[in-house]
Kinemage of the C-alpha trace (Angstrom):
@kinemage 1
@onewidth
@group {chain A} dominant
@subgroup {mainchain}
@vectorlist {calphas} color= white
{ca unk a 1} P 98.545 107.806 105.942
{ca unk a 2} L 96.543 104.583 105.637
{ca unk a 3} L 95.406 105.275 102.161
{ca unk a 4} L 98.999 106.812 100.945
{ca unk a 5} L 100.368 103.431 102.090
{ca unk a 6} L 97.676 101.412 100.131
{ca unk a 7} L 98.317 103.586 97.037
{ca unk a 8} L 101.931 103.267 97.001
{ca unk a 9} L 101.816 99.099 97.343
{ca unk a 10} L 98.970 99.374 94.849
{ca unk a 11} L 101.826 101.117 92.571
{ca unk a 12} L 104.456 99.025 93.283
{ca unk a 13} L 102.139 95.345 92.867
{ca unk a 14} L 100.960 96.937 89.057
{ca unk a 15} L 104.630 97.556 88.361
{ca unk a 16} L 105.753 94.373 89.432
{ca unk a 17} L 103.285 92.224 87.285
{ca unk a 18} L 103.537 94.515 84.106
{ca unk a 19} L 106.122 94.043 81.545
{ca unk a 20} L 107.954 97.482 81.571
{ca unk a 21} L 109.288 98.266 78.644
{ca unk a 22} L 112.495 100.809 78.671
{ca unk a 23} L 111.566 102.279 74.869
{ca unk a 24} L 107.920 102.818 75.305
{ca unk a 25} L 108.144 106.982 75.279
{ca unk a 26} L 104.364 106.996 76.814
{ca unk a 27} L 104.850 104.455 79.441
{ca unk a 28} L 107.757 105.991 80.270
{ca unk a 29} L 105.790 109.676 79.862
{ca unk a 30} L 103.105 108.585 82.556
{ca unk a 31} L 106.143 107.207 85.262
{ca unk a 32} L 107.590 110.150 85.165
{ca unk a 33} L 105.107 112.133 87.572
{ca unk a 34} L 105.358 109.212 90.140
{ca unk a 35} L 109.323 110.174 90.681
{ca unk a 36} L 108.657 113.803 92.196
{ca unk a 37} L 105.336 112.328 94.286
{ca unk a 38} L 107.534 109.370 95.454
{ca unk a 39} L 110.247 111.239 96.287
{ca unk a 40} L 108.624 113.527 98.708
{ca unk a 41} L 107.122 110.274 100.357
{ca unk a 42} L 110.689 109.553 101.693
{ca unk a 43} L 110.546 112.384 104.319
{ca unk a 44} L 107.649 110.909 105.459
{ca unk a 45} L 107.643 110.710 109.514
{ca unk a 46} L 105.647 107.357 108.593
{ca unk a 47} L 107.850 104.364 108.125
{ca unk a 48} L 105.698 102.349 106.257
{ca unk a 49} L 105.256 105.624 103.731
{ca unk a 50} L 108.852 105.740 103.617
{ca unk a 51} L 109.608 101.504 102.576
{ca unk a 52} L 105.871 101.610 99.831
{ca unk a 53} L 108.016 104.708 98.838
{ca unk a 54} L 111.243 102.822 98.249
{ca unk a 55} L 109.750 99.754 97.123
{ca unk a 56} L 108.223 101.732 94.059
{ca unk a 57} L 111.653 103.444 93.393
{ca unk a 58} L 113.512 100.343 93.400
{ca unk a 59} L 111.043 99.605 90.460
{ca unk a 60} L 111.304 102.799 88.736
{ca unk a 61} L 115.135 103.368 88.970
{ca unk a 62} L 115.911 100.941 86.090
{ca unk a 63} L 113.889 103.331 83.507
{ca unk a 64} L 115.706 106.374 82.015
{ca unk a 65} L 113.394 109.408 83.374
{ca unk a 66} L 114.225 112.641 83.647
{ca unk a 67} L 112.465 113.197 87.199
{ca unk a 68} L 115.670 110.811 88.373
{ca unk a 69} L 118.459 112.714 87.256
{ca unk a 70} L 116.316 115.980 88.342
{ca unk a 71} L 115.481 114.294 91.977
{ca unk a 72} L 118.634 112.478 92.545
{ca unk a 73} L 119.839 114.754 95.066
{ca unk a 74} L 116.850 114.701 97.162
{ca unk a 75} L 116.724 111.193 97.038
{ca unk a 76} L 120.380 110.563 98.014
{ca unk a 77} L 120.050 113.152 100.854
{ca unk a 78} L 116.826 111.420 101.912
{ca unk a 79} L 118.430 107.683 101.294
{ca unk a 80} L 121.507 108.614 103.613
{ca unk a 81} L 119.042 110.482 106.481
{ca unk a 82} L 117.010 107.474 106.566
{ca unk a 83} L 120.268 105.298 106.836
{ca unk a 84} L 122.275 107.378 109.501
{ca unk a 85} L 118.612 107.591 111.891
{ca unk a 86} L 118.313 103.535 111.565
{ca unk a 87} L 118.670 102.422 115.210
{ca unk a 88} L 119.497 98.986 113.827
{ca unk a 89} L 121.192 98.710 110.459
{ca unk a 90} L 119.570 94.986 109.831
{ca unk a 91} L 115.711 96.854 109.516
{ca unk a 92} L 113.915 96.447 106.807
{ca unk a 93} L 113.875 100.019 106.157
{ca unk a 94} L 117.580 100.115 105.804
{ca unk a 95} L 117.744 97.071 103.775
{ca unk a 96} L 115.469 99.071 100.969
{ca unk a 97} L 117.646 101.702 101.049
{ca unk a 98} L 120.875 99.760 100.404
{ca unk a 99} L 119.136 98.026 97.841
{ca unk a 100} L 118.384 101.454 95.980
């Protein structure tokens, strides 16, 4: 899970320090995949899988893909399992997810 974790912050960091541009059809063409991928991360029984895995959608969610409108019931259903099994509501964990 080590190296899933390390991926998904490797993600998120090139993200964060590229200008993403909203009309660039390839850019937006190779982020696509990432949605499905990041998506099944959230049911990961690792937490730190789960928050790399939120960081990066908190990234992608600004961008119109179609893996979002496909996934967005997963992702809601995962977002709100995630929230109700939070022992404390003030964890980091739950703080991604209200920020998504």
């Amino acid at each position: 899970h080590l190296i899933t974790v390390f991926a998904l912050d490797l993600l998120h960091n090139r993200m964060k320090k590229t200008k993403l541009d909203n009309t660039d059809i390839e850019l937006l063409g190779m982020l696509d995949p990432f949605v499905k991928l990041l998506t099944g991360c959230l049911s990961s029984k690792y937490e730190d899988i789960v928050s790399s895995a939120l960081k990066c959608f908190i990234s992608l969610i600004r961008f119109p893909l179609p893996s979002l409108m496909r996934e967005a019931d997963e992702v809601k259903t995962a977002l709100l399992t995630i929230a109700q099994t939070a022992v404390n509501s003030s964890s980091p964990l739950v703080q991604s997810c209200l920020k998504l």
